[in-house]
NUVO-108055 format. One record per residue: residue number from 1; chain; x, y, z of N, C-alpha, C in turn. Coordinates in nm, 4 decimals. Layout:
+------+-------+----------+----------+----------+----------+----------+----------+----------+----------+----------+
! resi ! chain !   n_east !  n_north !     n_up !  ca_east ! ca_north !    ca_up !   c_east !  c_north !     c_up !
+------+-------+----------+----------+----------+----------+----------+----------+----------+----------+----------+
!  NUM !     A !        X !        Y !        Z !        X !        Y !        Z !        X !        Y !        Z !
...
+------+-------+----------+----------+----------+----------+----------+----------+----------+----------+----------+
//
This chain:
+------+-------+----------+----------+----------+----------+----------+----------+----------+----------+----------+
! resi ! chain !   n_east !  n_north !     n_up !  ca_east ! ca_north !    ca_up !   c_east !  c_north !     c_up !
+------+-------+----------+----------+----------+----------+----------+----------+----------+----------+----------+
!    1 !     A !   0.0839 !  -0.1174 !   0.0000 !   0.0000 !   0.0000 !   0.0000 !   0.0884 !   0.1237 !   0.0000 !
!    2 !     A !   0.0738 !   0.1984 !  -0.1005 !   0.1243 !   0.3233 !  -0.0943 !   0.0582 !   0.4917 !  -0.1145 !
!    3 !     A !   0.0372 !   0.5486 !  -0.0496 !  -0.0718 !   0.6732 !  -0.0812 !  -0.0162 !   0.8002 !   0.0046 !
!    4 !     A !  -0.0583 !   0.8959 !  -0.0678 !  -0.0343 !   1.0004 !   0.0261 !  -0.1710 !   1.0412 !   0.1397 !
!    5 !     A !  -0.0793 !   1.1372 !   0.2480 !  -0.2006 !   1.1693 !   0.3367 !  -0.1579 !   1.2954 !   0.3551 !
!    6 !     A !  -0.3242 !   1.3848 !   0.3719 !  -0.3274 !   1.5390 !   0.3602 !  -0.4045 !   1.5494 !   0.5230 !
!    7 !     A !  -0.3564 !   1.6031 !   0.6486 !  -0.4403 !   1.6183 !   0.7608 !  -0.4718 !   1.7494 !   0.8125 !
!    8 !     A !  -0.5620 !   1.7995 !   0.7206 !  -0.6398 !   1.9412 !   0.7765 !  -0.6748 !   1.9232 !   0.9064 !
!    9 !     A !  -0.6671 !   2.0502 !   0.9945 !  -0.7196 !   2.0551 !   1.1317 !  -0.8604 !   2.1315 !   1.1038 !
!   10 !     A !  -0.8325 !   2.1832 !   1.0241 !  -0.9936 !   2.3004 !   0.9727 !  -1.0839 !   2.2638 !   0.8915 !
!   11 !     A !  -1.2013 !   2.3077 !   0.8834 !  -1.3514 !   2.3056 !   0.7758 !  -1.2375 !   2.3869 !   0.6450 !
!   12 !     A !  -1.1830 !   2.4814 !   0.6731 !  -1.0808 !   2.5798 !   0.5742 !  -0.9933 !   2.4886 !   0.4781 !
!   13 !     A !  -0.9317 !   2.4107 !   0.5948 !  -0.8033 !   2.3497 !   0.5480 !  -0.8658 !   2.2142 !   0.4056 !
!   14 !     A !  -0.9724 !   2.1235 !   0.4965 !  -1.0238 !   2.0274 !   0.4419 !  -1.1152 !   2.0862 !   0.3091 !
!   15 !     A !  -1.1761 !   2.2135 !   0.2424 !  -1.1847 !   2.2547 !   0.1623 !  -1.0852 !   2.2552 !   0.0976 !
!   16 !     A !  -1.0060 !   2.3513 !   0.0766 !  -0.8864 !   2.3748 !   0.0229 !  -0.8145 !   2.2404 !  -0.0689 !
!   17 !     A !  -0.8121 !   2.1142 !   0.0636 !  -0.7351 !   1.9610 !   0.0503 !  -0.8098 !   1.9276 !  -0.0304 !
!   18 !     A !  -0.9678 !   1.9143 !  -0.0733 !  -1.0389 !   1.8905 !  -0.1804 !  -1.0182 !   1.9691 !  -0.2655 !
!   19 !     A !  -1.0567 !   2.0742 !  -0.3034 !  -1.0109 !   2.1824 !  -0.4444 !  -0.9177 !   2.1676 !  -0.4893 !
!   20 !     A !  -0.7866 !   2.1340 !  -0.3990 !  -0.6258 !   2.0991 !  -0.4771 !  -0.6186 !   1.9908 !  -0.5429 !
!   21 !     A !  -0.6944 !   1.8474 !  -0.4755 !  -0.6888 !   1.7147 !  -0.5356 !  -0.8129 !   1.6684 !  -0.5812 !
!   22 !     A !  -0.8939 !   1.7766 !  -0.6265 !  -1.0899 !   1.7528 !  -0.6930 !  -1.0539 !   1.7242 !  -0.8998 !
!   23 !     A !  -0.9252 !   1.6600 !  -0.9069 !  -0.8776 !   1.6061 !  -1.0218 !  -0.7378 !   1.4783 !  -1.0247 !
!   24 !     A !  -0.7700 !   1.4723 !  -0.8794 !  -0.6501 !   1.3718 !  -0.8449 !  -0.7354 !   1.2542 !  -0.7615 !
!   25 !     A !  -0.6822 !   1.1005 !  -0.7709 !  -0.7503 !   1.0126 !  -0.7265 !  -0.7413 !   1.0516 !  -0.5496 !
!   26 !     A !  -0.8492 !   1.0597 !  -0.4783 !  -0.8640 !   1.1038 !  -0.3271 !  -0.9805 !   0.9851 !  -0.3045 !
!   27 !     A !  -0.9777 !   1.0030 !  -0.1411 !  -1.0350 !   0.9245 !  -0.0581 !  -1.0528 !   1.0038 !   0.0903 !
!   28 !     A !  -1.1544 !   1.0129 !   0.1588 !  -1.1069 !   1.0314 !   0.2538 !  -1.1342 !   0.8841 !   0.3607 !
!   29 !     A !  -1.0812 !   0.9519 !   0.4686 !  -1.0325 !   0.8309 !   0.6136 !  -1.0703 !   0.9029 !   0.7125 !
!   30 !     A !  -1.0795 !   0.7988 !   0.8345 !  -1.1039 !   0.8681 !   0.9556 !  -1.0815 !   0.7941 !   1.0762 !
!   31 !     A !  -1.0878 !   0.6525 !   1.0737 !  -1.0944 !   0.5464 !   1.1156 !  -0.9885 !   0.4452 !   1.0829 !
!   32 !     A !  -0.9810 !   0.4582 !   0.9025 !  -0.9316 !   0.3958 !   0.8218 !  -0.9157 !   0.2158 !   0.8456 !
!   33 !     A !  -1.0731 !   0.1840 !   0.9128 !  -1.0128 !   0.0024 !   0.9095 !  -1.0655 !  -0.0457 !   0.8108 !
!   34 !     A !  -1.2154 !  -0.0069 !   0.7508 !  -1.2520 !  -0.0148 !   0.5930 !  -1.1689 !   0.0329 !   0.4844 !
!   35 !     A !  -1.1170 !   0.1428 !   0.4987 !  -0.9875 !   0.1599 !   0.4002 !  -0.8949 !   0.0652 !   0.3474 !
!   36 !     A !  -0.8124 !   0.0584 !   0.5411 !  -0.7246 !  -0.0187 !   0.4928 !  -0.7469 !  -0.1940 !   0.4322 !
!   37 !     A !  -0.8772 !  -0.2178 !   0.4401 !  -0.9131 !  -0.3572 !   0.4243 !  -0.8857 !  -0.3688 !   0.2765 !
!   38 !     A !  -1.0011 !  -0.2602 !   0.2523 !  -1.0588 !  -0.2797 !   0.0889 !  -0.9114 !  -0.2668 !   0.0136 !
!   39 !     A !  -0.7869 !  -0.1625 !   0.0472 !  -0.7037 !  -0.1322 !  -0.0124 !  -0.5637 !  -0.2753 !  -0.0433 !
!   40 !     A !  -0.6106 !  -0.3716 !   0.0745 !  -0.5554 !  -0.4892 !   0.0768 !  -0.5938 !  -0.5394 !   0.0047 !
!   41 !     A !  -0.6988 !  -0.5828 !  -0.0554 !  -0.7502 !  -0.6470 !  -0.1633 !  -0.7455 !  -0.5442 !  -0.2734 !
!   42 !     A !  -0.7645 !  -0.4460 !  -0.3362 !  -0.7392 !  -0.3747 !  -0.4112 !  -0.6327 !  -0.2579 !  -0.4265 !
!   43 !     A !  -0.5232 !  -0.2719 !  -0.4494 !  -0.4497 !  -0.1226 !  -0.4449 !  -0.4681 !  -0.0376 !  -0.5419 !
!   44 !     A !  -0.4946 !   0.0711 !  -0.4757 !  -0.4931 !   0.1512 !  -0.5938 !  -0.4072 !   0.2722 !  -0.5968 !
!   45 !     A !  -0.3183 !   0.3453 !  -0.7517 !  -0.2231 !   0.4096 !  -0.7474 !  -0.2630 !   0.5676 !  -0.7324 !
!   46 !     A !  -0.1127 !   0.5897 !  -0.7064 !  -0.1308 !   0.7584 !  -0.7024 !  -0.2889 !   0.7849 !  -0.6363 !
!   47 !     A !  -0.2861 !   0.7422 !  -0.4848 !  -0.4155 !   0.7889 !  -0.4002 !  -0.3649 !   0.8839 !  -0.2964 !
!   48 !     A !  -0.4498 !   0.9622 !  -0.2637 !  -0.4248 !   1.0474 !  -0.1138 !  -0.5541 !   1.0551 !  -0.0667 !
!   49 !     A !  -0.5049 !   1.0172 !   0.0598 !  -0.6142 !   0.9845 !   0.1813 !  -0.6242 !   1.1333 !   0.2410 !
!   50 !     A !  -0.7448 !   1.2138 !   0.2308 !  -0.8120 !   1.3183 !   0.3274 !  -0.8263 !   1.2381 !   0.4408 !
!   51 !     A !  -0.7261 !   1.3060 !   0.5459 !  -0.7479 !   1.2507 !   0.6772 !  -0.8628 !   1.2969 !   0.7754 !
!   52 !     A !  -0.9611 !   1.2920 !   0.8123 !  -1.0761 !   1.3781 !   0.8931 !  -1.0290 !   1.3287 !   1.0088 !
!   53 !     A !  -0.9611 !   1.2431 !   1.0604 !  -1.0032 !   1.2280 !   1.1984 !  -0.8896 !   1.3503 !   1.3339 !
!   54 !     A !  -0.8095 !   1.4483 !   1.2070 !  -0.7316 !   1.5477 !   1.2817 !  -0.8350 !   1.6749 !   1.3142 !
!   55 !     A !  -0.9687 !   1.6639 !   1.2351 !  -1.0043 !   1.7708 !   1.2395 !  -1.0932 !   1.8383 !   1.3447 !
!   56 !     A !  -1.0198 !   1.9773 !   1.3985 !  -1.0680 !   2.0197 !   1.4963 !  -1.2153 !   2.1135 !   1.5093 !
!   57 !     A !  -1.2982 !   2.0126 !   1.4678 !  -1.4068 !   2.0626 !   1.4592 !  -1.5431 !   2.0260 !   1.5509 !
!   58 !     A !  -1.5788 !   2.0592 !   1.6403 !  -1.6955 !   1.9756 !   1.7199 !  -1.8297 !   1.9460 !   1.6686 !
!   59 !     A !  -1.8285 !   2.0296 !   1.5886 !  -1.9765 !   1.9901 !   1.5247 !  -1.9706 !   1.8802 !   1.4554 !
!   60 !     A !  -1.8486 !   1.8480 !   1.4025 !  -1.8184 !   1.6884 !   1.2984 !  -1.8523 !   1.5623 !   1.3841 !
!   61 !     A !  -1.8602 !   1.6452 !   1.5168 !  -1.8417 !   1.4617 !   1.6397 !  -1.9779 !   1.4523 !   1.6769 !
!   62 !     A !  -2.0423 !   1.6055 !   1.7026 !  -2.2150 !   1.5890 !   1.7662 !  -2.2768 !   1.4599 !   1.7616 !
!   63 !     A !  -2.3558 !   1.4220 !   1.8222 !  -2.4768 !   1.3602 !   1.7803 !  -2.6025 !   1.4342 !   1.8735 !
!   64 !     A !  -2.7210 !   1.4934 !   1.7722 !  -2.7979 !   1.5462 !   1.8784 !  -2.9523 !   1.4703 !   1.8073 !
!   65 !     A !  -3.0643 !   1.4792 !   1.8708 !  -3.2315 !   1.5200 !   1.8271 !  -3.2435 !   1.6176 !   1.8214 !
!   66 !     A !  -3.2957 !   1.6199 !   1.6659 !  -3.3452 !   1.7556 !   1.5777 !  -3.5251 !   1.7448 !   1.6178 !
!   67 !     A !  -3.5854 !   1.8774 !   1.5680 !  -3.7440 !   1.8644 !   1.5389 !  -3.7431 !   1.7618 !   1.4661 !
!   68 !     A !  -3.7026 !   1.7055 !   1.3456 !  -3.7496 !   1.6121 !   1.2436 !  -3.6832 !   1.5034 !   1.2307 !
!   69 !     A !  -3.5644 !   1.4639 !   1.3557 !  -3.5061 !   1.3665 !   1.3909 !  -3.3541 !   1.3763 !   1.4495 !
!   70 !     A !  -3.2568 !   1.3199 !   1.3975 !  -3.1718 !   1.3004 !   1.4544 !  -2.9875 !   1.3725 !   1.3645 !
!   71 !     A !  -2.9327 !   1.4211 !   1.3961 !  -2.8457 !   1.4621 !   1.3567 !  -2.7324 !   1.3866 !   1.3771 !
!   72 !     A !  -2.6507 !   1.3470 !   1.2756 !  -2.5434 !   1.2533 !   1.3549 !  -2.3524 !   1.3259 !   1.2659 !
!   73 !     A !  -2.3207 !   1.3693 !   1.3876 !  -2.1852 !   1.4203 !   1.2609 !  -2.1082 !   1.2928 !   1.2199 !
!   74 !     A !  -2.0253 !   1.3527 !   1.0850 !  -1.9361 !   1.2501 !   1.0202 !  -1.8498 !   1.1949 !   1.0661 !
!   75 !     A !  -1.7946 !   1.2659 !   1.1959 !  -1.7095 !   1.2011 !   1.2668 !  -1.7553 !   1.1867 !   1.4575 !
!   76 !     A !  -1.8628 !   1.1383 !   1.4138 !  -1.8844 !   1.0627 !   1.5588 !  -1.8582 !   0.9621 !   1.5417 !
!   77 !     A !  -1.8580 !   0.9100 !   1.6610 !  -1.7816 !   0.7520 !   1.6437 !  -1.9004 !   0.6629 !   1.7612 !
!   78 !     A !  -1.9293 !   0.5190 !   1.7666 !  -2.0524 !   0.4506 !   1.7729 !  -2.0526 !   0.4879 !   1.9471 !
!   79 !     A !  -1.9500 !   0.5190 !   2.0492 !  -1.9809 !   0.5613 !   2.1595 !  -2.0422 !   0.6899 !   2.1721 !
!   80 !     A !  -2.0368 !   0.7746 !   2.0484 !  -2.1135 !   0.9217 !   2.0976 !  -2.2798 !   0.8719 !   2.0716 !
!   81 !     A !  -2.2698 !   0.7982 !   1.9905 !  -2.4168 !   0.7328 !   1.9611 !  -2.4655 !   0.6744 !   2.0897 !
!   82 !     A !  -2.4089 !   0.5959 !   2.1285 !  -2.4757 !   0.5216 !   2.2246 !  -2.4539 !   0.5952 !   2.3693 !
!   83 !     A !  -2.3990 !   0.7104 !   2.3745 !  -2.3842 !   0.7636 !   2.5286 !  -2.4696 !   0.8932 !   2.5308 !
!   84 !     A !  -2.5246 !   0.9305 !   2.4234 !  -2.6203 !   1.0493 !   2.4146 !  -2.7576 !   0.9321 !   2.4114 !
!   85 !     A !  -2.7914 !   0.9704 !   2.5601 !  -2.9325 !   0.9073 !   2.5623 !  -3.0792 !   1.0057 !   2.4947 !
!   86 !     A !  -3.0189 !   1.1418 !   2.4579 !  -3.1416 !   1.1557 !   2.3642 !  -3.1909 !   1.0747 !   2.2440 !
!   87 !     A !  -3.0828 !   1.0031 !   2.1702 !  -3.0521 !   0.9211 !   2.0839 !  -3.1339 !   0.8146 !   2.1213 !
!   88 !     A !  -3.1997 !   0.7754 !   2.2515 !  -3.2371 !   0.6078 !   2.2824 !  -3.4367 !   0.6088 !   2.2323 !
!   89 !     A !  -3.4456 !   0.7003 !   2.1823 !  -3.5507 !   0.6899 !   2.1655 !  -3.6042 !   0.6848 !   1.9971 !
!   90 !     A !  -3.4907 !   0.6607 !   1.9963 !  -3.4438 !   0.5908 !   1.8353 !  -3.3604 !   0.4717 !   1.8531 !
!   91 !     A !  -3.4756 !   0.3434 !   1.9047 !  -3.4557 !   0.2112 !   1.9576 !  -3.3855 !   0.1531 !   1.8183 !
!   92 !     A !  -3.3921 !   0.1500 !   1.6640 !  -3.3461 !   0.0581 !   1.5735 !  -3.1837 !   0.1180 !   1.5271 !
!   93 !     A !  -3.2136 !   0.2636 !   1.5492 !  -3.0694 !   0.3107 !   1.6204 !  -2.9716 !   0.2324 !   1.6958 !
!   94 !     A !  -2.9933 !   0.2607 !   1.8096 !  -2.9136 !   0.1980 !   1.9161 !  -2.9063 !   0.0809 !   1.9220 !
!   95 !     A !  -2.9693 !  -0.0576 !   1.8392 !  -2.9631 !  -0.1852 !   1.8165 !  -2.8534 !  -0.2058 !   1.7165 !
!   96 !     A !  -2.8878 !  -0.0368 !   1.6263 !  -2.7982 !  -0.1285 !   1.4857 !  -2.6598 !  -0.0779 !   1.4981 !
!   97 !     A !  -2.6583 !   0.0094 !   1.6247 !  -2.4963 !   0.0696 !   1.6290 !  -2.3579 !  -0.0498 !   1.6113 !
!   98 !     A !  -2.4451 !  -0.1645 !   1.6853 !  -2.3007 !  -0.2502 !   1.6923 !  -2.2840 !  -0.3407 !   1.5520 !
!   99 !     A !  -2.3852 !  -0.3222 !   1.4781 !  -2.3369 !  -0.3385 !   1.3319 !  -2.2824 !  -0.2855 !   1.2469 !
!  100 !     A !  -2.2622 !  -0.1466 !   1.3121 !  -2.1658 !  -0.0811 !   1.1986 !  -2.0278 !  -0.1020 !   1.1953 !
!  101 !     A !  -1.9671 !  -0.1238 !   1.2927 !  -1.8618 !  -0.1990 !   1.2722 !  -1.8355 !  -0.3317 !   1.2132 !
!  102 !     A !  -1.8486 !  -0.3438 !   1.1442 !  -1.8055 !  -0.5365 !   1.0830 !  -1.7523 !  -0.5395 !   0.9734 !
!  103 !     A !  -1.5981 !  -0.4826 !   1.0290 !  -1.5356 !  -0.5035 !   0.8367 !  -1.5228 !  -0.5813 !   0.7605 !
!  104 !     A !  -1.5630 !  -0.6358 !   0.6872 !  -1.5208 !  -0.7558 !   0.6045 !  -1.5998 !  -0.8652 !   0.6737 !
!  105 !     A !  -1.7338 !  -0.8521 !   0.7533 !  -1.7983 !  -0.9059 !   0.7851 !  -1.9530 !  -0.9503 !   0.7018 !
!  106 !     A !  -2.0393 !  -1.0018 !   0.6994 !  -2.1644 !  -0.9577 !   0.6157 !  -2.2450 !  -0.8709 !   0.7121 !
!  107 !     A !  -2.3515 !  -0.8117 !   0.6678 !  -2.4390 !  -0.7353 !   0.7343 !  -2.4960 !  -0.7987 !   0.8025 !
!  108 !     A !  -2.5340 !  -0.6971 !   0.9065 !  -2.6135 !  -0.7598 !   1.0576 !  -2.7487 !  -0.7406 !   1.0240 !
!  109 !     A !  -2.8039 !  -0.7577 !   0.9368 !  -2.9461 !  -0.7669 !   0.9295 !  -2.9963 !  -0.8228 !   0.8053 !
!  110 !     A !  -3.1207 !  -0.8726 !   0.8172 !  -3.1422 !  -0.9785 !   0.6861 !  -3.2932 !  -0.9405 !   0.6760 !
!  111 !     A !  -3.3860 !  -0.9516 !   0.5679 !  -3.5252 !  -0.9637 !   0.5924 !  -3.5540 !  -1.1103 !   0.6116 !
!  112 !     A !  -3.7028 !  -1.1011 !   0.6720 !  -3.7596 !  -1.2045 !   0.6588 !  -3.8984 !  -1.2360 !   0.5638 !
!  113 !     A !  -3.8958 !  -1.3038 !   0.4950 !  -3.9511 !  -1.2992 !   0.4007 !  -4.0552 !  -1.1772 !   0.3188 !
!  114 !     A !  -4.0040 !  -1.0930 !   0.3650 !  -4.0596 !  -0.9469 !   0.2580 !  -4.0926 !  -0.8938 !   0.3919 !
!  115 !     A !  -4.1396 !  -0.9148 !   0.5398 !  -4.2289 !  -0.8193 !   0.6147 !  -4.1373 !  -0.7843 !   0.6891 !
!  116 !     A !  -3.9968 !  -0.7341 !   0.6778 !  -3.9637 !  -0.6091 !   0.7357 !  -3.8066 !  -0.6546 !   0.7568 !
!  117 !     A !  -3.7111 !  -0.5903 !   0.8479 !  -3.6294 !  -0.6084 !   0.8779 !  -3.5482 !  -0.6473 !   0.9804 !
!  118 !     A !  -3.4951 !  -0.7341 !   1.0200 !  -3.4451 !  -0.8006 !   1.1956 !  -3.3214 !  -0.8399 !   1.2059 !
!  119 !     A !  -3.2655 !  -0.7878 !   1.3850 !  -3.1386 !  -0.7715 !   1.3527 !  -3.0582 !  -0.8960 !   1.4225 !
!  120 !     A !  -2.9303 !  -0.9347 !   1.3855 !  -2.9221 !  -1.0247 !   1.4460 !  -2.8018 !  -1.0216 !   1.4372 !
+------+-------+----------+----------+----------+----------+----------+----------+----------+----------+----------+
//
């Protein structure tokens, strides 16, 4: 694996890091364990990784309840989910948090025969 990495601390900076490379192969990361998976099985050249997880921004981490539901920033991570108990009243929420992690796993939920969805 070989790629470059660009780590804005700013909403400023991370603009900018897009406009310079919005003609160059980019990605961004934050976490990077889906990254680095997919990139194991696929490499791909001349990439640079937008790093988000330097960025000093609080509104990127929020998770709050809106009037019309739920707000979740891009860089919260599944404990801001599950420790903001305004969040618990969005029960298929807080069930499906521990499925979002499963890299290279299959999905945690399946239908059952057409009437709806269950998690398991």
């Amino acid at each position: 694996m070989n790629f470059n990495t660009i780590s804005p601390l700013t909403i400023t900076e991370l603009l900018e890091a897009i406009k310079l490379n919005q003609n160059n192969h980019f990605r961004f990361g934050a976490g990077y364990t889906d990254l680095i998976l997919e990139l194991q099985h696929q490499d791909e050249n001349d990439l640079t990784i937008i790093n988000l997880a330097k960025l000093n921004d609080n509104s990127l981490k929020n998770t709050s309840k809106t009037n019309l539901g739920i707000r979740i920033g891009a860089l919260s991570t599944m404990a801001n989910i599950l420790d903001n108990n305004d969040l618990h009243v969005f029960p298929v929420l807080i069930e499906a948090v521990p499925c979002l992690n499963r890299s290279g796993k299959k999905p945690c939920f399946t239908t059952n025969k057409g009437d709806g969805y269950y998690w398991r």
